[in-house]
C-alpha positions in Angstrom: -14.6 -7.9 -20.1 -14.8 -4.2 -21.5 -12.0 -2.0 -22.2 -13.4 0.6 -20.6 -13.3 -2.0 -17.5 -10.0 -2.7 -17.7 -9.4 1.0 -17.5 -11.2 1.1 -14.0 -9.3 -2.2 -12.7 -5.8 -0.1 -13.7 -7.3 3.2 -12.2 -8.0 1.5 -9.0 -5.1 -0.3 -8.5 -3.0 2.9 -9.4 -5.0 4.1 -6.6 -4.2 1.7 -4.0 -0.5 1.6 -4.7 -0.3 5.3 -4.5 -1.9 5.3 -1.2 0.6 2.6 0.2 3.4 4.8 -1.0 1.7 8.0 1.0 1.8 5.5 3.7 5.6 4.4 3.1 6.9 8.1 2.6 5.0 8.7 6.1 6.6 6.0 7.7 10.2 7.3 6.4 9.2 11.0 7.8 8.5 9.4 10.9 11.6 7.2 11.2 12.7 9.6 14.7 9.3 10.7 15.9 9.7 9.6 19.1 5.8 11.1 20.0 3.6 9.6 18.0 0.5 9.7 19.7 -0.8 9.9 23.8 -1.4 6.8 25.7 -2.4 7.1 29.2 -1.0 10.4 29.2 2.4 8.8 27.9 3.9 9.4 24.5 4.7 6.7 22.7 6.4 6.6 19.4 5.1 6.4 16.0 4.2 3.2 15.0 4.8 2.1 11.5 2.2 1.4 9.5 0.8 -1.0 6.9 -2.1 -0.9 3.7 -4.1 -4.1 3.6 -5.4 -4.7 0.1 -7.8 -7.2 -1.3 -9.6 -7.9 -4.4 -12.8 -5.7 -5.3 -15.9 -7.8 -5.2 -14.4 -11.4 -6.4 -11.7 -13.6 -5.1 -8.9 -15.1 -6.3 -10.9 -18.5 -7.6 -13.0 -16.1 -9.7 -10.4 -15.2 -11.8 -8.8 -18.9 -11.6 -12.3 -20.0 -13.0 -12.1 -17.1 -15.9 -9.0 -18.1 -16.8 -9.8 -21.3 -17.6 -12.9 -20.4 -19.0 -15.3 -21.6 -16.9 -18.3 -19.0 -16.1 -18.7 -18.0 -12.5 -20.9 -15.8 -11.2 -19.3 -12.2 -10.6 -17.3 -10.3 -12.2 -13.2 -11.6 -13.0 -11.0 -8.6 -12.8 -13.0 -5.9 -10.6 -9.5 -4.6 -9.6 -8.2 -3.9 -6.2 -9.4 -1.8 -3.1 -7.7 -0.4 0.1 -9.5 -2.5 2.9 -7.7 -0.7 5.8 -4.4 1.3 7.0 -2.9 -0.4 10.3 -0.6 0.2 12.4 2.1 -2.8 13.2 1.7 -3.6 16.7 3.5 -6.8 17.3 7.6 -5.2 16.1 8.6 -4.0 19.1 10.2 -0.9 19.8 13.8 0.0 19.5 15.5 1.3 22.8 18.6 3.8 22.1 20.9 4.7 24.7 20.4 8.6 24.7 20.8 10.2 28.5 20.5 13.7 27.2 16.9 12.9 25.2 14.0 14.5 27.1 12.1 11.2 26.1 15.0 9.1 28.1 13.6 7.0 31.2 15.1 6.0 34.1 17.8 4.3 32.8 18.9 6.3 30.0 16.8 4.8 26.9 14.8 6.3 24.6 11.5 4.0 22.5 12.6 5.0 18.9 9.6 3.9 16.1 9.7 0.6 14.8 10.4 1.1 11.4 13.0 -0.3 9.3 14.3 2.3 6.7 15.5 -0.5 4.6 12.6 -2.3 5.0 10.1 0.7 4.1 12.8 1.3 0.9 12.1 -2.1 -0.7 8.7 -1.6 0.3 8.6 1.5 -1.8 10.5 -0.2 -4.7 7.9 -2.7 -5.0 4.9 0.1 -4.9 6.8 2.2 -7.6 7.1 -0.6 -9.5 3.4 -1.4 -9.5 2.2 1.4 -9.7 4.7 1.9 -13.3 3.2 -1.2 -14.4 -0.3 -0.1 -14.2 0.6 2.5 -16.0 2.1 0.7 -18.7 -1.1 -1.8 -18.4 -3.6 1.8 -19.0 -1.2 2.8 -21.6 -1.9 -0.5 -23.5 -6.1 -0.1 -22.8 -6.0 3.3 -23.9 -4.1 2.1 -27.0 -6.6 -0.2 -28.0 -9.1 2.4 -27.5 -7.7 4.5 -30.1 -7.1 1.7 -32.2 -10.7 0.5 -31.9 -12.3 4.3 -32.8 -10.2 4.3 -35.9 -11.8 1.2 -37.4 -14.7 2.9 -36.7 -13.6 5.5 -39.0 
């Protein structure tokens, strides 16, 4: 494997985690929308939202097989791409009691989004962390880079 492929694994997998924490910080601005988007001609709140990831052309016995040293075909270590953005549709809702909301129904309770700030905090922790490793990891490729066009010297 090339060092200037390594660079593109790190680039894309700085990519994907910055994209998941767009997606986090969006959920956190969200957190009291209760009009997300139209259903029916119904508001219904934001729903929170995920980032499915998954290997770039390979799986995860690829790079099991490179690592041992066996030769498969494709690539080990093509990095990581965003497959798709969802929204989470099997949390529920939270109902608050709020009369005086102009989303209320009948009885008084108001659909809040179904996000957990805590939840989406750790989530966040996890993406910042990451995303400083692959920067740590590019760090170390461009390194060698260097170190590699001064022996060329």
């Amino acid at each position: 494997m090339s060092i200037f492929h390594s660079l593109n694994v790190s680039a894309s997998a700085l990519t994907a985690q910055r994209l998941r924490m767009d997606v986090i910080s969006s959920n956190m601005a969200n957190v009291d929308s209760t009009r997300g988007k139209q259903v029916d001609g119904d508001w219904q709140p934001y729903r929170r939202k995920t980032v499915t990831l998954q290997p770039k052309e390979g799986q995860f016995s690829s790079f099991l097989q490179a690592a041992k040293g066996v030769h498969s075909h494709g690539n080990a270590g093509n990095g990581v791409v965003v497959t798709r953005v969802k929204e989470d549709l099997e949390t529920p809702f939270k109902l608050v009691f709020d009369p005086s909301h102009p989303d209320a129904n009948e009885e008084g309770y108001v659909e809040m989004p179904n996000i957990d700030p805590l939840r989406e905090m750790i989530d966040l922790m996890s993406a910042t962390r990451s995303y400083e490793a692959n920067v740590t990891t590019l760090n170390a490729n461009k390194s060698m880079l260097m170190k590699a066009l001064e022996i060329g010297r």
